[in-house]
Structures are given as C-alpha cells and as structure tokens.
C-alpha positions in Angstrom: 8.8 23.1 22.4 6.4 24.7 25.2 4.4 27.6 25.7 6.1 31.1 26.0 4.0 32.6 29.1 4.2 36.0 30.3 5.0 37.5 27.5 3.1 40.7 25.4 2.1 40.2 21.8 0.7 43.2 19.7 -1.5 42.0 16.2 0.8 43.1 13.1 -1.1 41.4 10.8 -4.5 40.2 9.9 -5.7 38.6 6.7 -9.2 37.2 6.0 -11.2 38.2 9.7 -13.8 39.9 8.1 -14.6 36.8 6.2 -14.3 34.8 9.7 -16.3 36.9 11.7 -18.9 37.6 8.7 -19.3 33.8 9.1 -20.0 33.5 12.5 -22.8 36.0 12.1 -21.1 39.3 13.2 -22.5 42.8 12.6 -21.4 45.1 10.6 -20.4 47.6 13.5 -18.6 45.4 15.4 -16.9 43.4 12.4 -15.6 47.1 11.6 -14.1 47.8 15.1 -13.0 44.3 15.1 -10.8 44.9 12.2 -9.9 48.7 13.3 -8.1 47.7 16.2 -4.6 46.0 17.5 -5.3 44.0 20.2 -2.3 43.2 22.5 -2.6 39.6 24.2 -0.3 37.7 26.8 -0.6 33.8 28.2 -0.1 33.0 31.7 -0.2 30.6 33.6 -1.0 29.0 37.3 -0.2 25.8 37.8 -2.5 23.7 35.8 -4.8 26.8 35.2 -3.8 29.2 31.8 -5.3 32.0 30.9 -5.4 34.4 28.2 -6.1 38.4 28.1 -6.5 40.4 25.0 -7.0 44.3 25.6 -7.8 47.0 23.0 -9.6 50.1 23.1 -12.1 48.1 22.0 -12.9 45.6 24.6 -11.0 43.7 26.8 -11.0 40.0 27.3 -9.5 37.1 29.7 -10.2 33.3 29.3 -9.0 31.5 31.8 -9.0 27.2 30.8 -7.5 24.0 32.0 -6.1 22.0 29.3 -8.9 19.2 28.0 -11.9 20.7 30.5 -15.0 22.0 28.4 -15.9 25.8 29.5 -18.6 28.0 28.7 -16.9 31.0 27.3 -18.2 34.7 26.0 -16.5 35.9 22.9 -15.4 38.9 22.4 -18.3 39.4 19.5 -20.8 38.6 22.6 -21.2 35.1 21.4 -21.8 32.2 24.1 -19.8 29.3 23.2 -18.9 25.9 24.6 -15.2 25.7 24.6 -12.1 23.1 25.1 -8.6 23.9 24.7 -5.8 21.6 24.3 -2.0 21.5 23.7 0.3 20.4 21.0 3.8 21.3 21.3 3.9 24.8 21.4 0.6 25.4 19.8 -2.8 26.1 21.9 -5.7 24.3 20.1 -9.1 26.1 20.9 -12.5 24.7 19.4 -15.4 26.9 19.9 -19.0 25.3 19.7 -21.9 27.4 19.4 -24.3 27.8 16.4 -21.2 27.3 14.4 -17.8 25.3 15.4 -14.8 27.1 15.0 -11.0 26.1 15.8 -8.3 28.8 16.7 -4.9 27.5 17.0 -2.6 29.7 18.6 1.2 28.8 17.8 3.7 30.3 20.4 7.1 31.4 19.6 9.7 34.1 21.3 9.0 36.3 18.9 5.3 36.1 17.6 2.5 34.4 18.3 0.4 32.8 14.9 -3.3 32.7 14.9 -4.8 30.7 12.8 -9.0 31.2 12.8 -11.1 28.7 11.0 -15.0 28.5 10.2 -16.7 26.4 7.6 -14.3 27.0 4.6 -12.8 30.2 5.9 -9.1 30.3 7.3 -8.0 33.7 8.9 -4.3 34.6 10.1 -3.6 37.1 12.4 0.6 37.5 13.0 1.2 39.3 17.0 4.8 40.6 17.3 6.4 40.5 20.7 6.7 44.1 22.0 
C-alpha cells in the first residue's frame, strides 16, 4: 500500500500526549495548548521531496524531507532535533534525535491517518479523520 498524498486530516483523538510531551521536557503552557487544539495535517509530495504541514490556531508547521536523508528540524514545541524519515508500506517512520530520541510513525489510510508517538516508555496515539 502507498502513501495517500494530498489529502486533509483533522486529530479526532488523542490519548497519552501529555505524557509524551511531559517527557520531552515541555512546559506546562505549551503542553496545555498542545492538548487544547485539533491540528489539521496533509502529506504531499514532489517528486522525491514529501513534505508535511500541520496548521492550528496554535502554530503552524511544514517539514519538508526526502526519504533516508538526515535533516535538522524545529518542532512544533521549539525543540531542535536531528531528524530521518523513512517508509514502510504505507506508514512514515520519523525518528527524532535531540536530548531525547523519539519515533513517530504515521500510518496512512483513505480514511485516517494513525499516529503513533513514542519516548522512553511512553506510547501516544493520536487518530486524524479525513475531512
């Protein structure tokens, strides 16, 4: 299965990313926006070149990657990270390396799009439905 690009995907669920960004070392101010808002998020991509936006009233966010290539990335937390993505199937696999490591996986289907965050021993899921 591949990637479903250029499609919308609003966050309908979250369980456990207060936990997730506690661990990473996230304030208290921003872990409450963080977990106040429903970010909407879309993949595209250009030729060998993906990237992927998330925009809330919070703040808005675009990473653009090519598959196995380290880049230096900004989180939406402000964190500086070292990041590579690859692909499996129809799932992105993002590992994050700053003061702490942390793997995303982001598994594309037609009709959602499952995140799955993990940091030391903590394992958040966040469910976006297509809109």
């Amino acid at each position: 299965m591949s990637l479903v690009t250029n499609k919308k995907y609003k966050l309908s669920t979250s369980e456990k990313f207060d936990e997730y960004m506690k661990a990473l070392g996230v304030g208290l101010v921003v872990r409450k926006v963080g977990n106040s808002v429903s970010p909407v998020i879309e993949l595209t991509q250009n030729g060998d070149e993906y990237t992927i936006t998330s925009q809330s009233t919070f703040k808005n966010t675009t990473t653009t990657f090519k598959l196995g290539q380290e880049f230096e990335e900004e989180t939406a937390d402000g964190r500086k990270v070292k990041s590579v993505v690859t692909q499996d199937g129809n799932k992105l696999i993002q590992v994050q390396k700053g003061e702490k490591e942390t793997t995303i996986i982001r598994e594309f289907n037609d009709d959602e799009v499952k995140m799955t965050l993990t940091v030391d021993d903590i394992v958040s899921t966040r469910i976006y439905k297509a809109i």
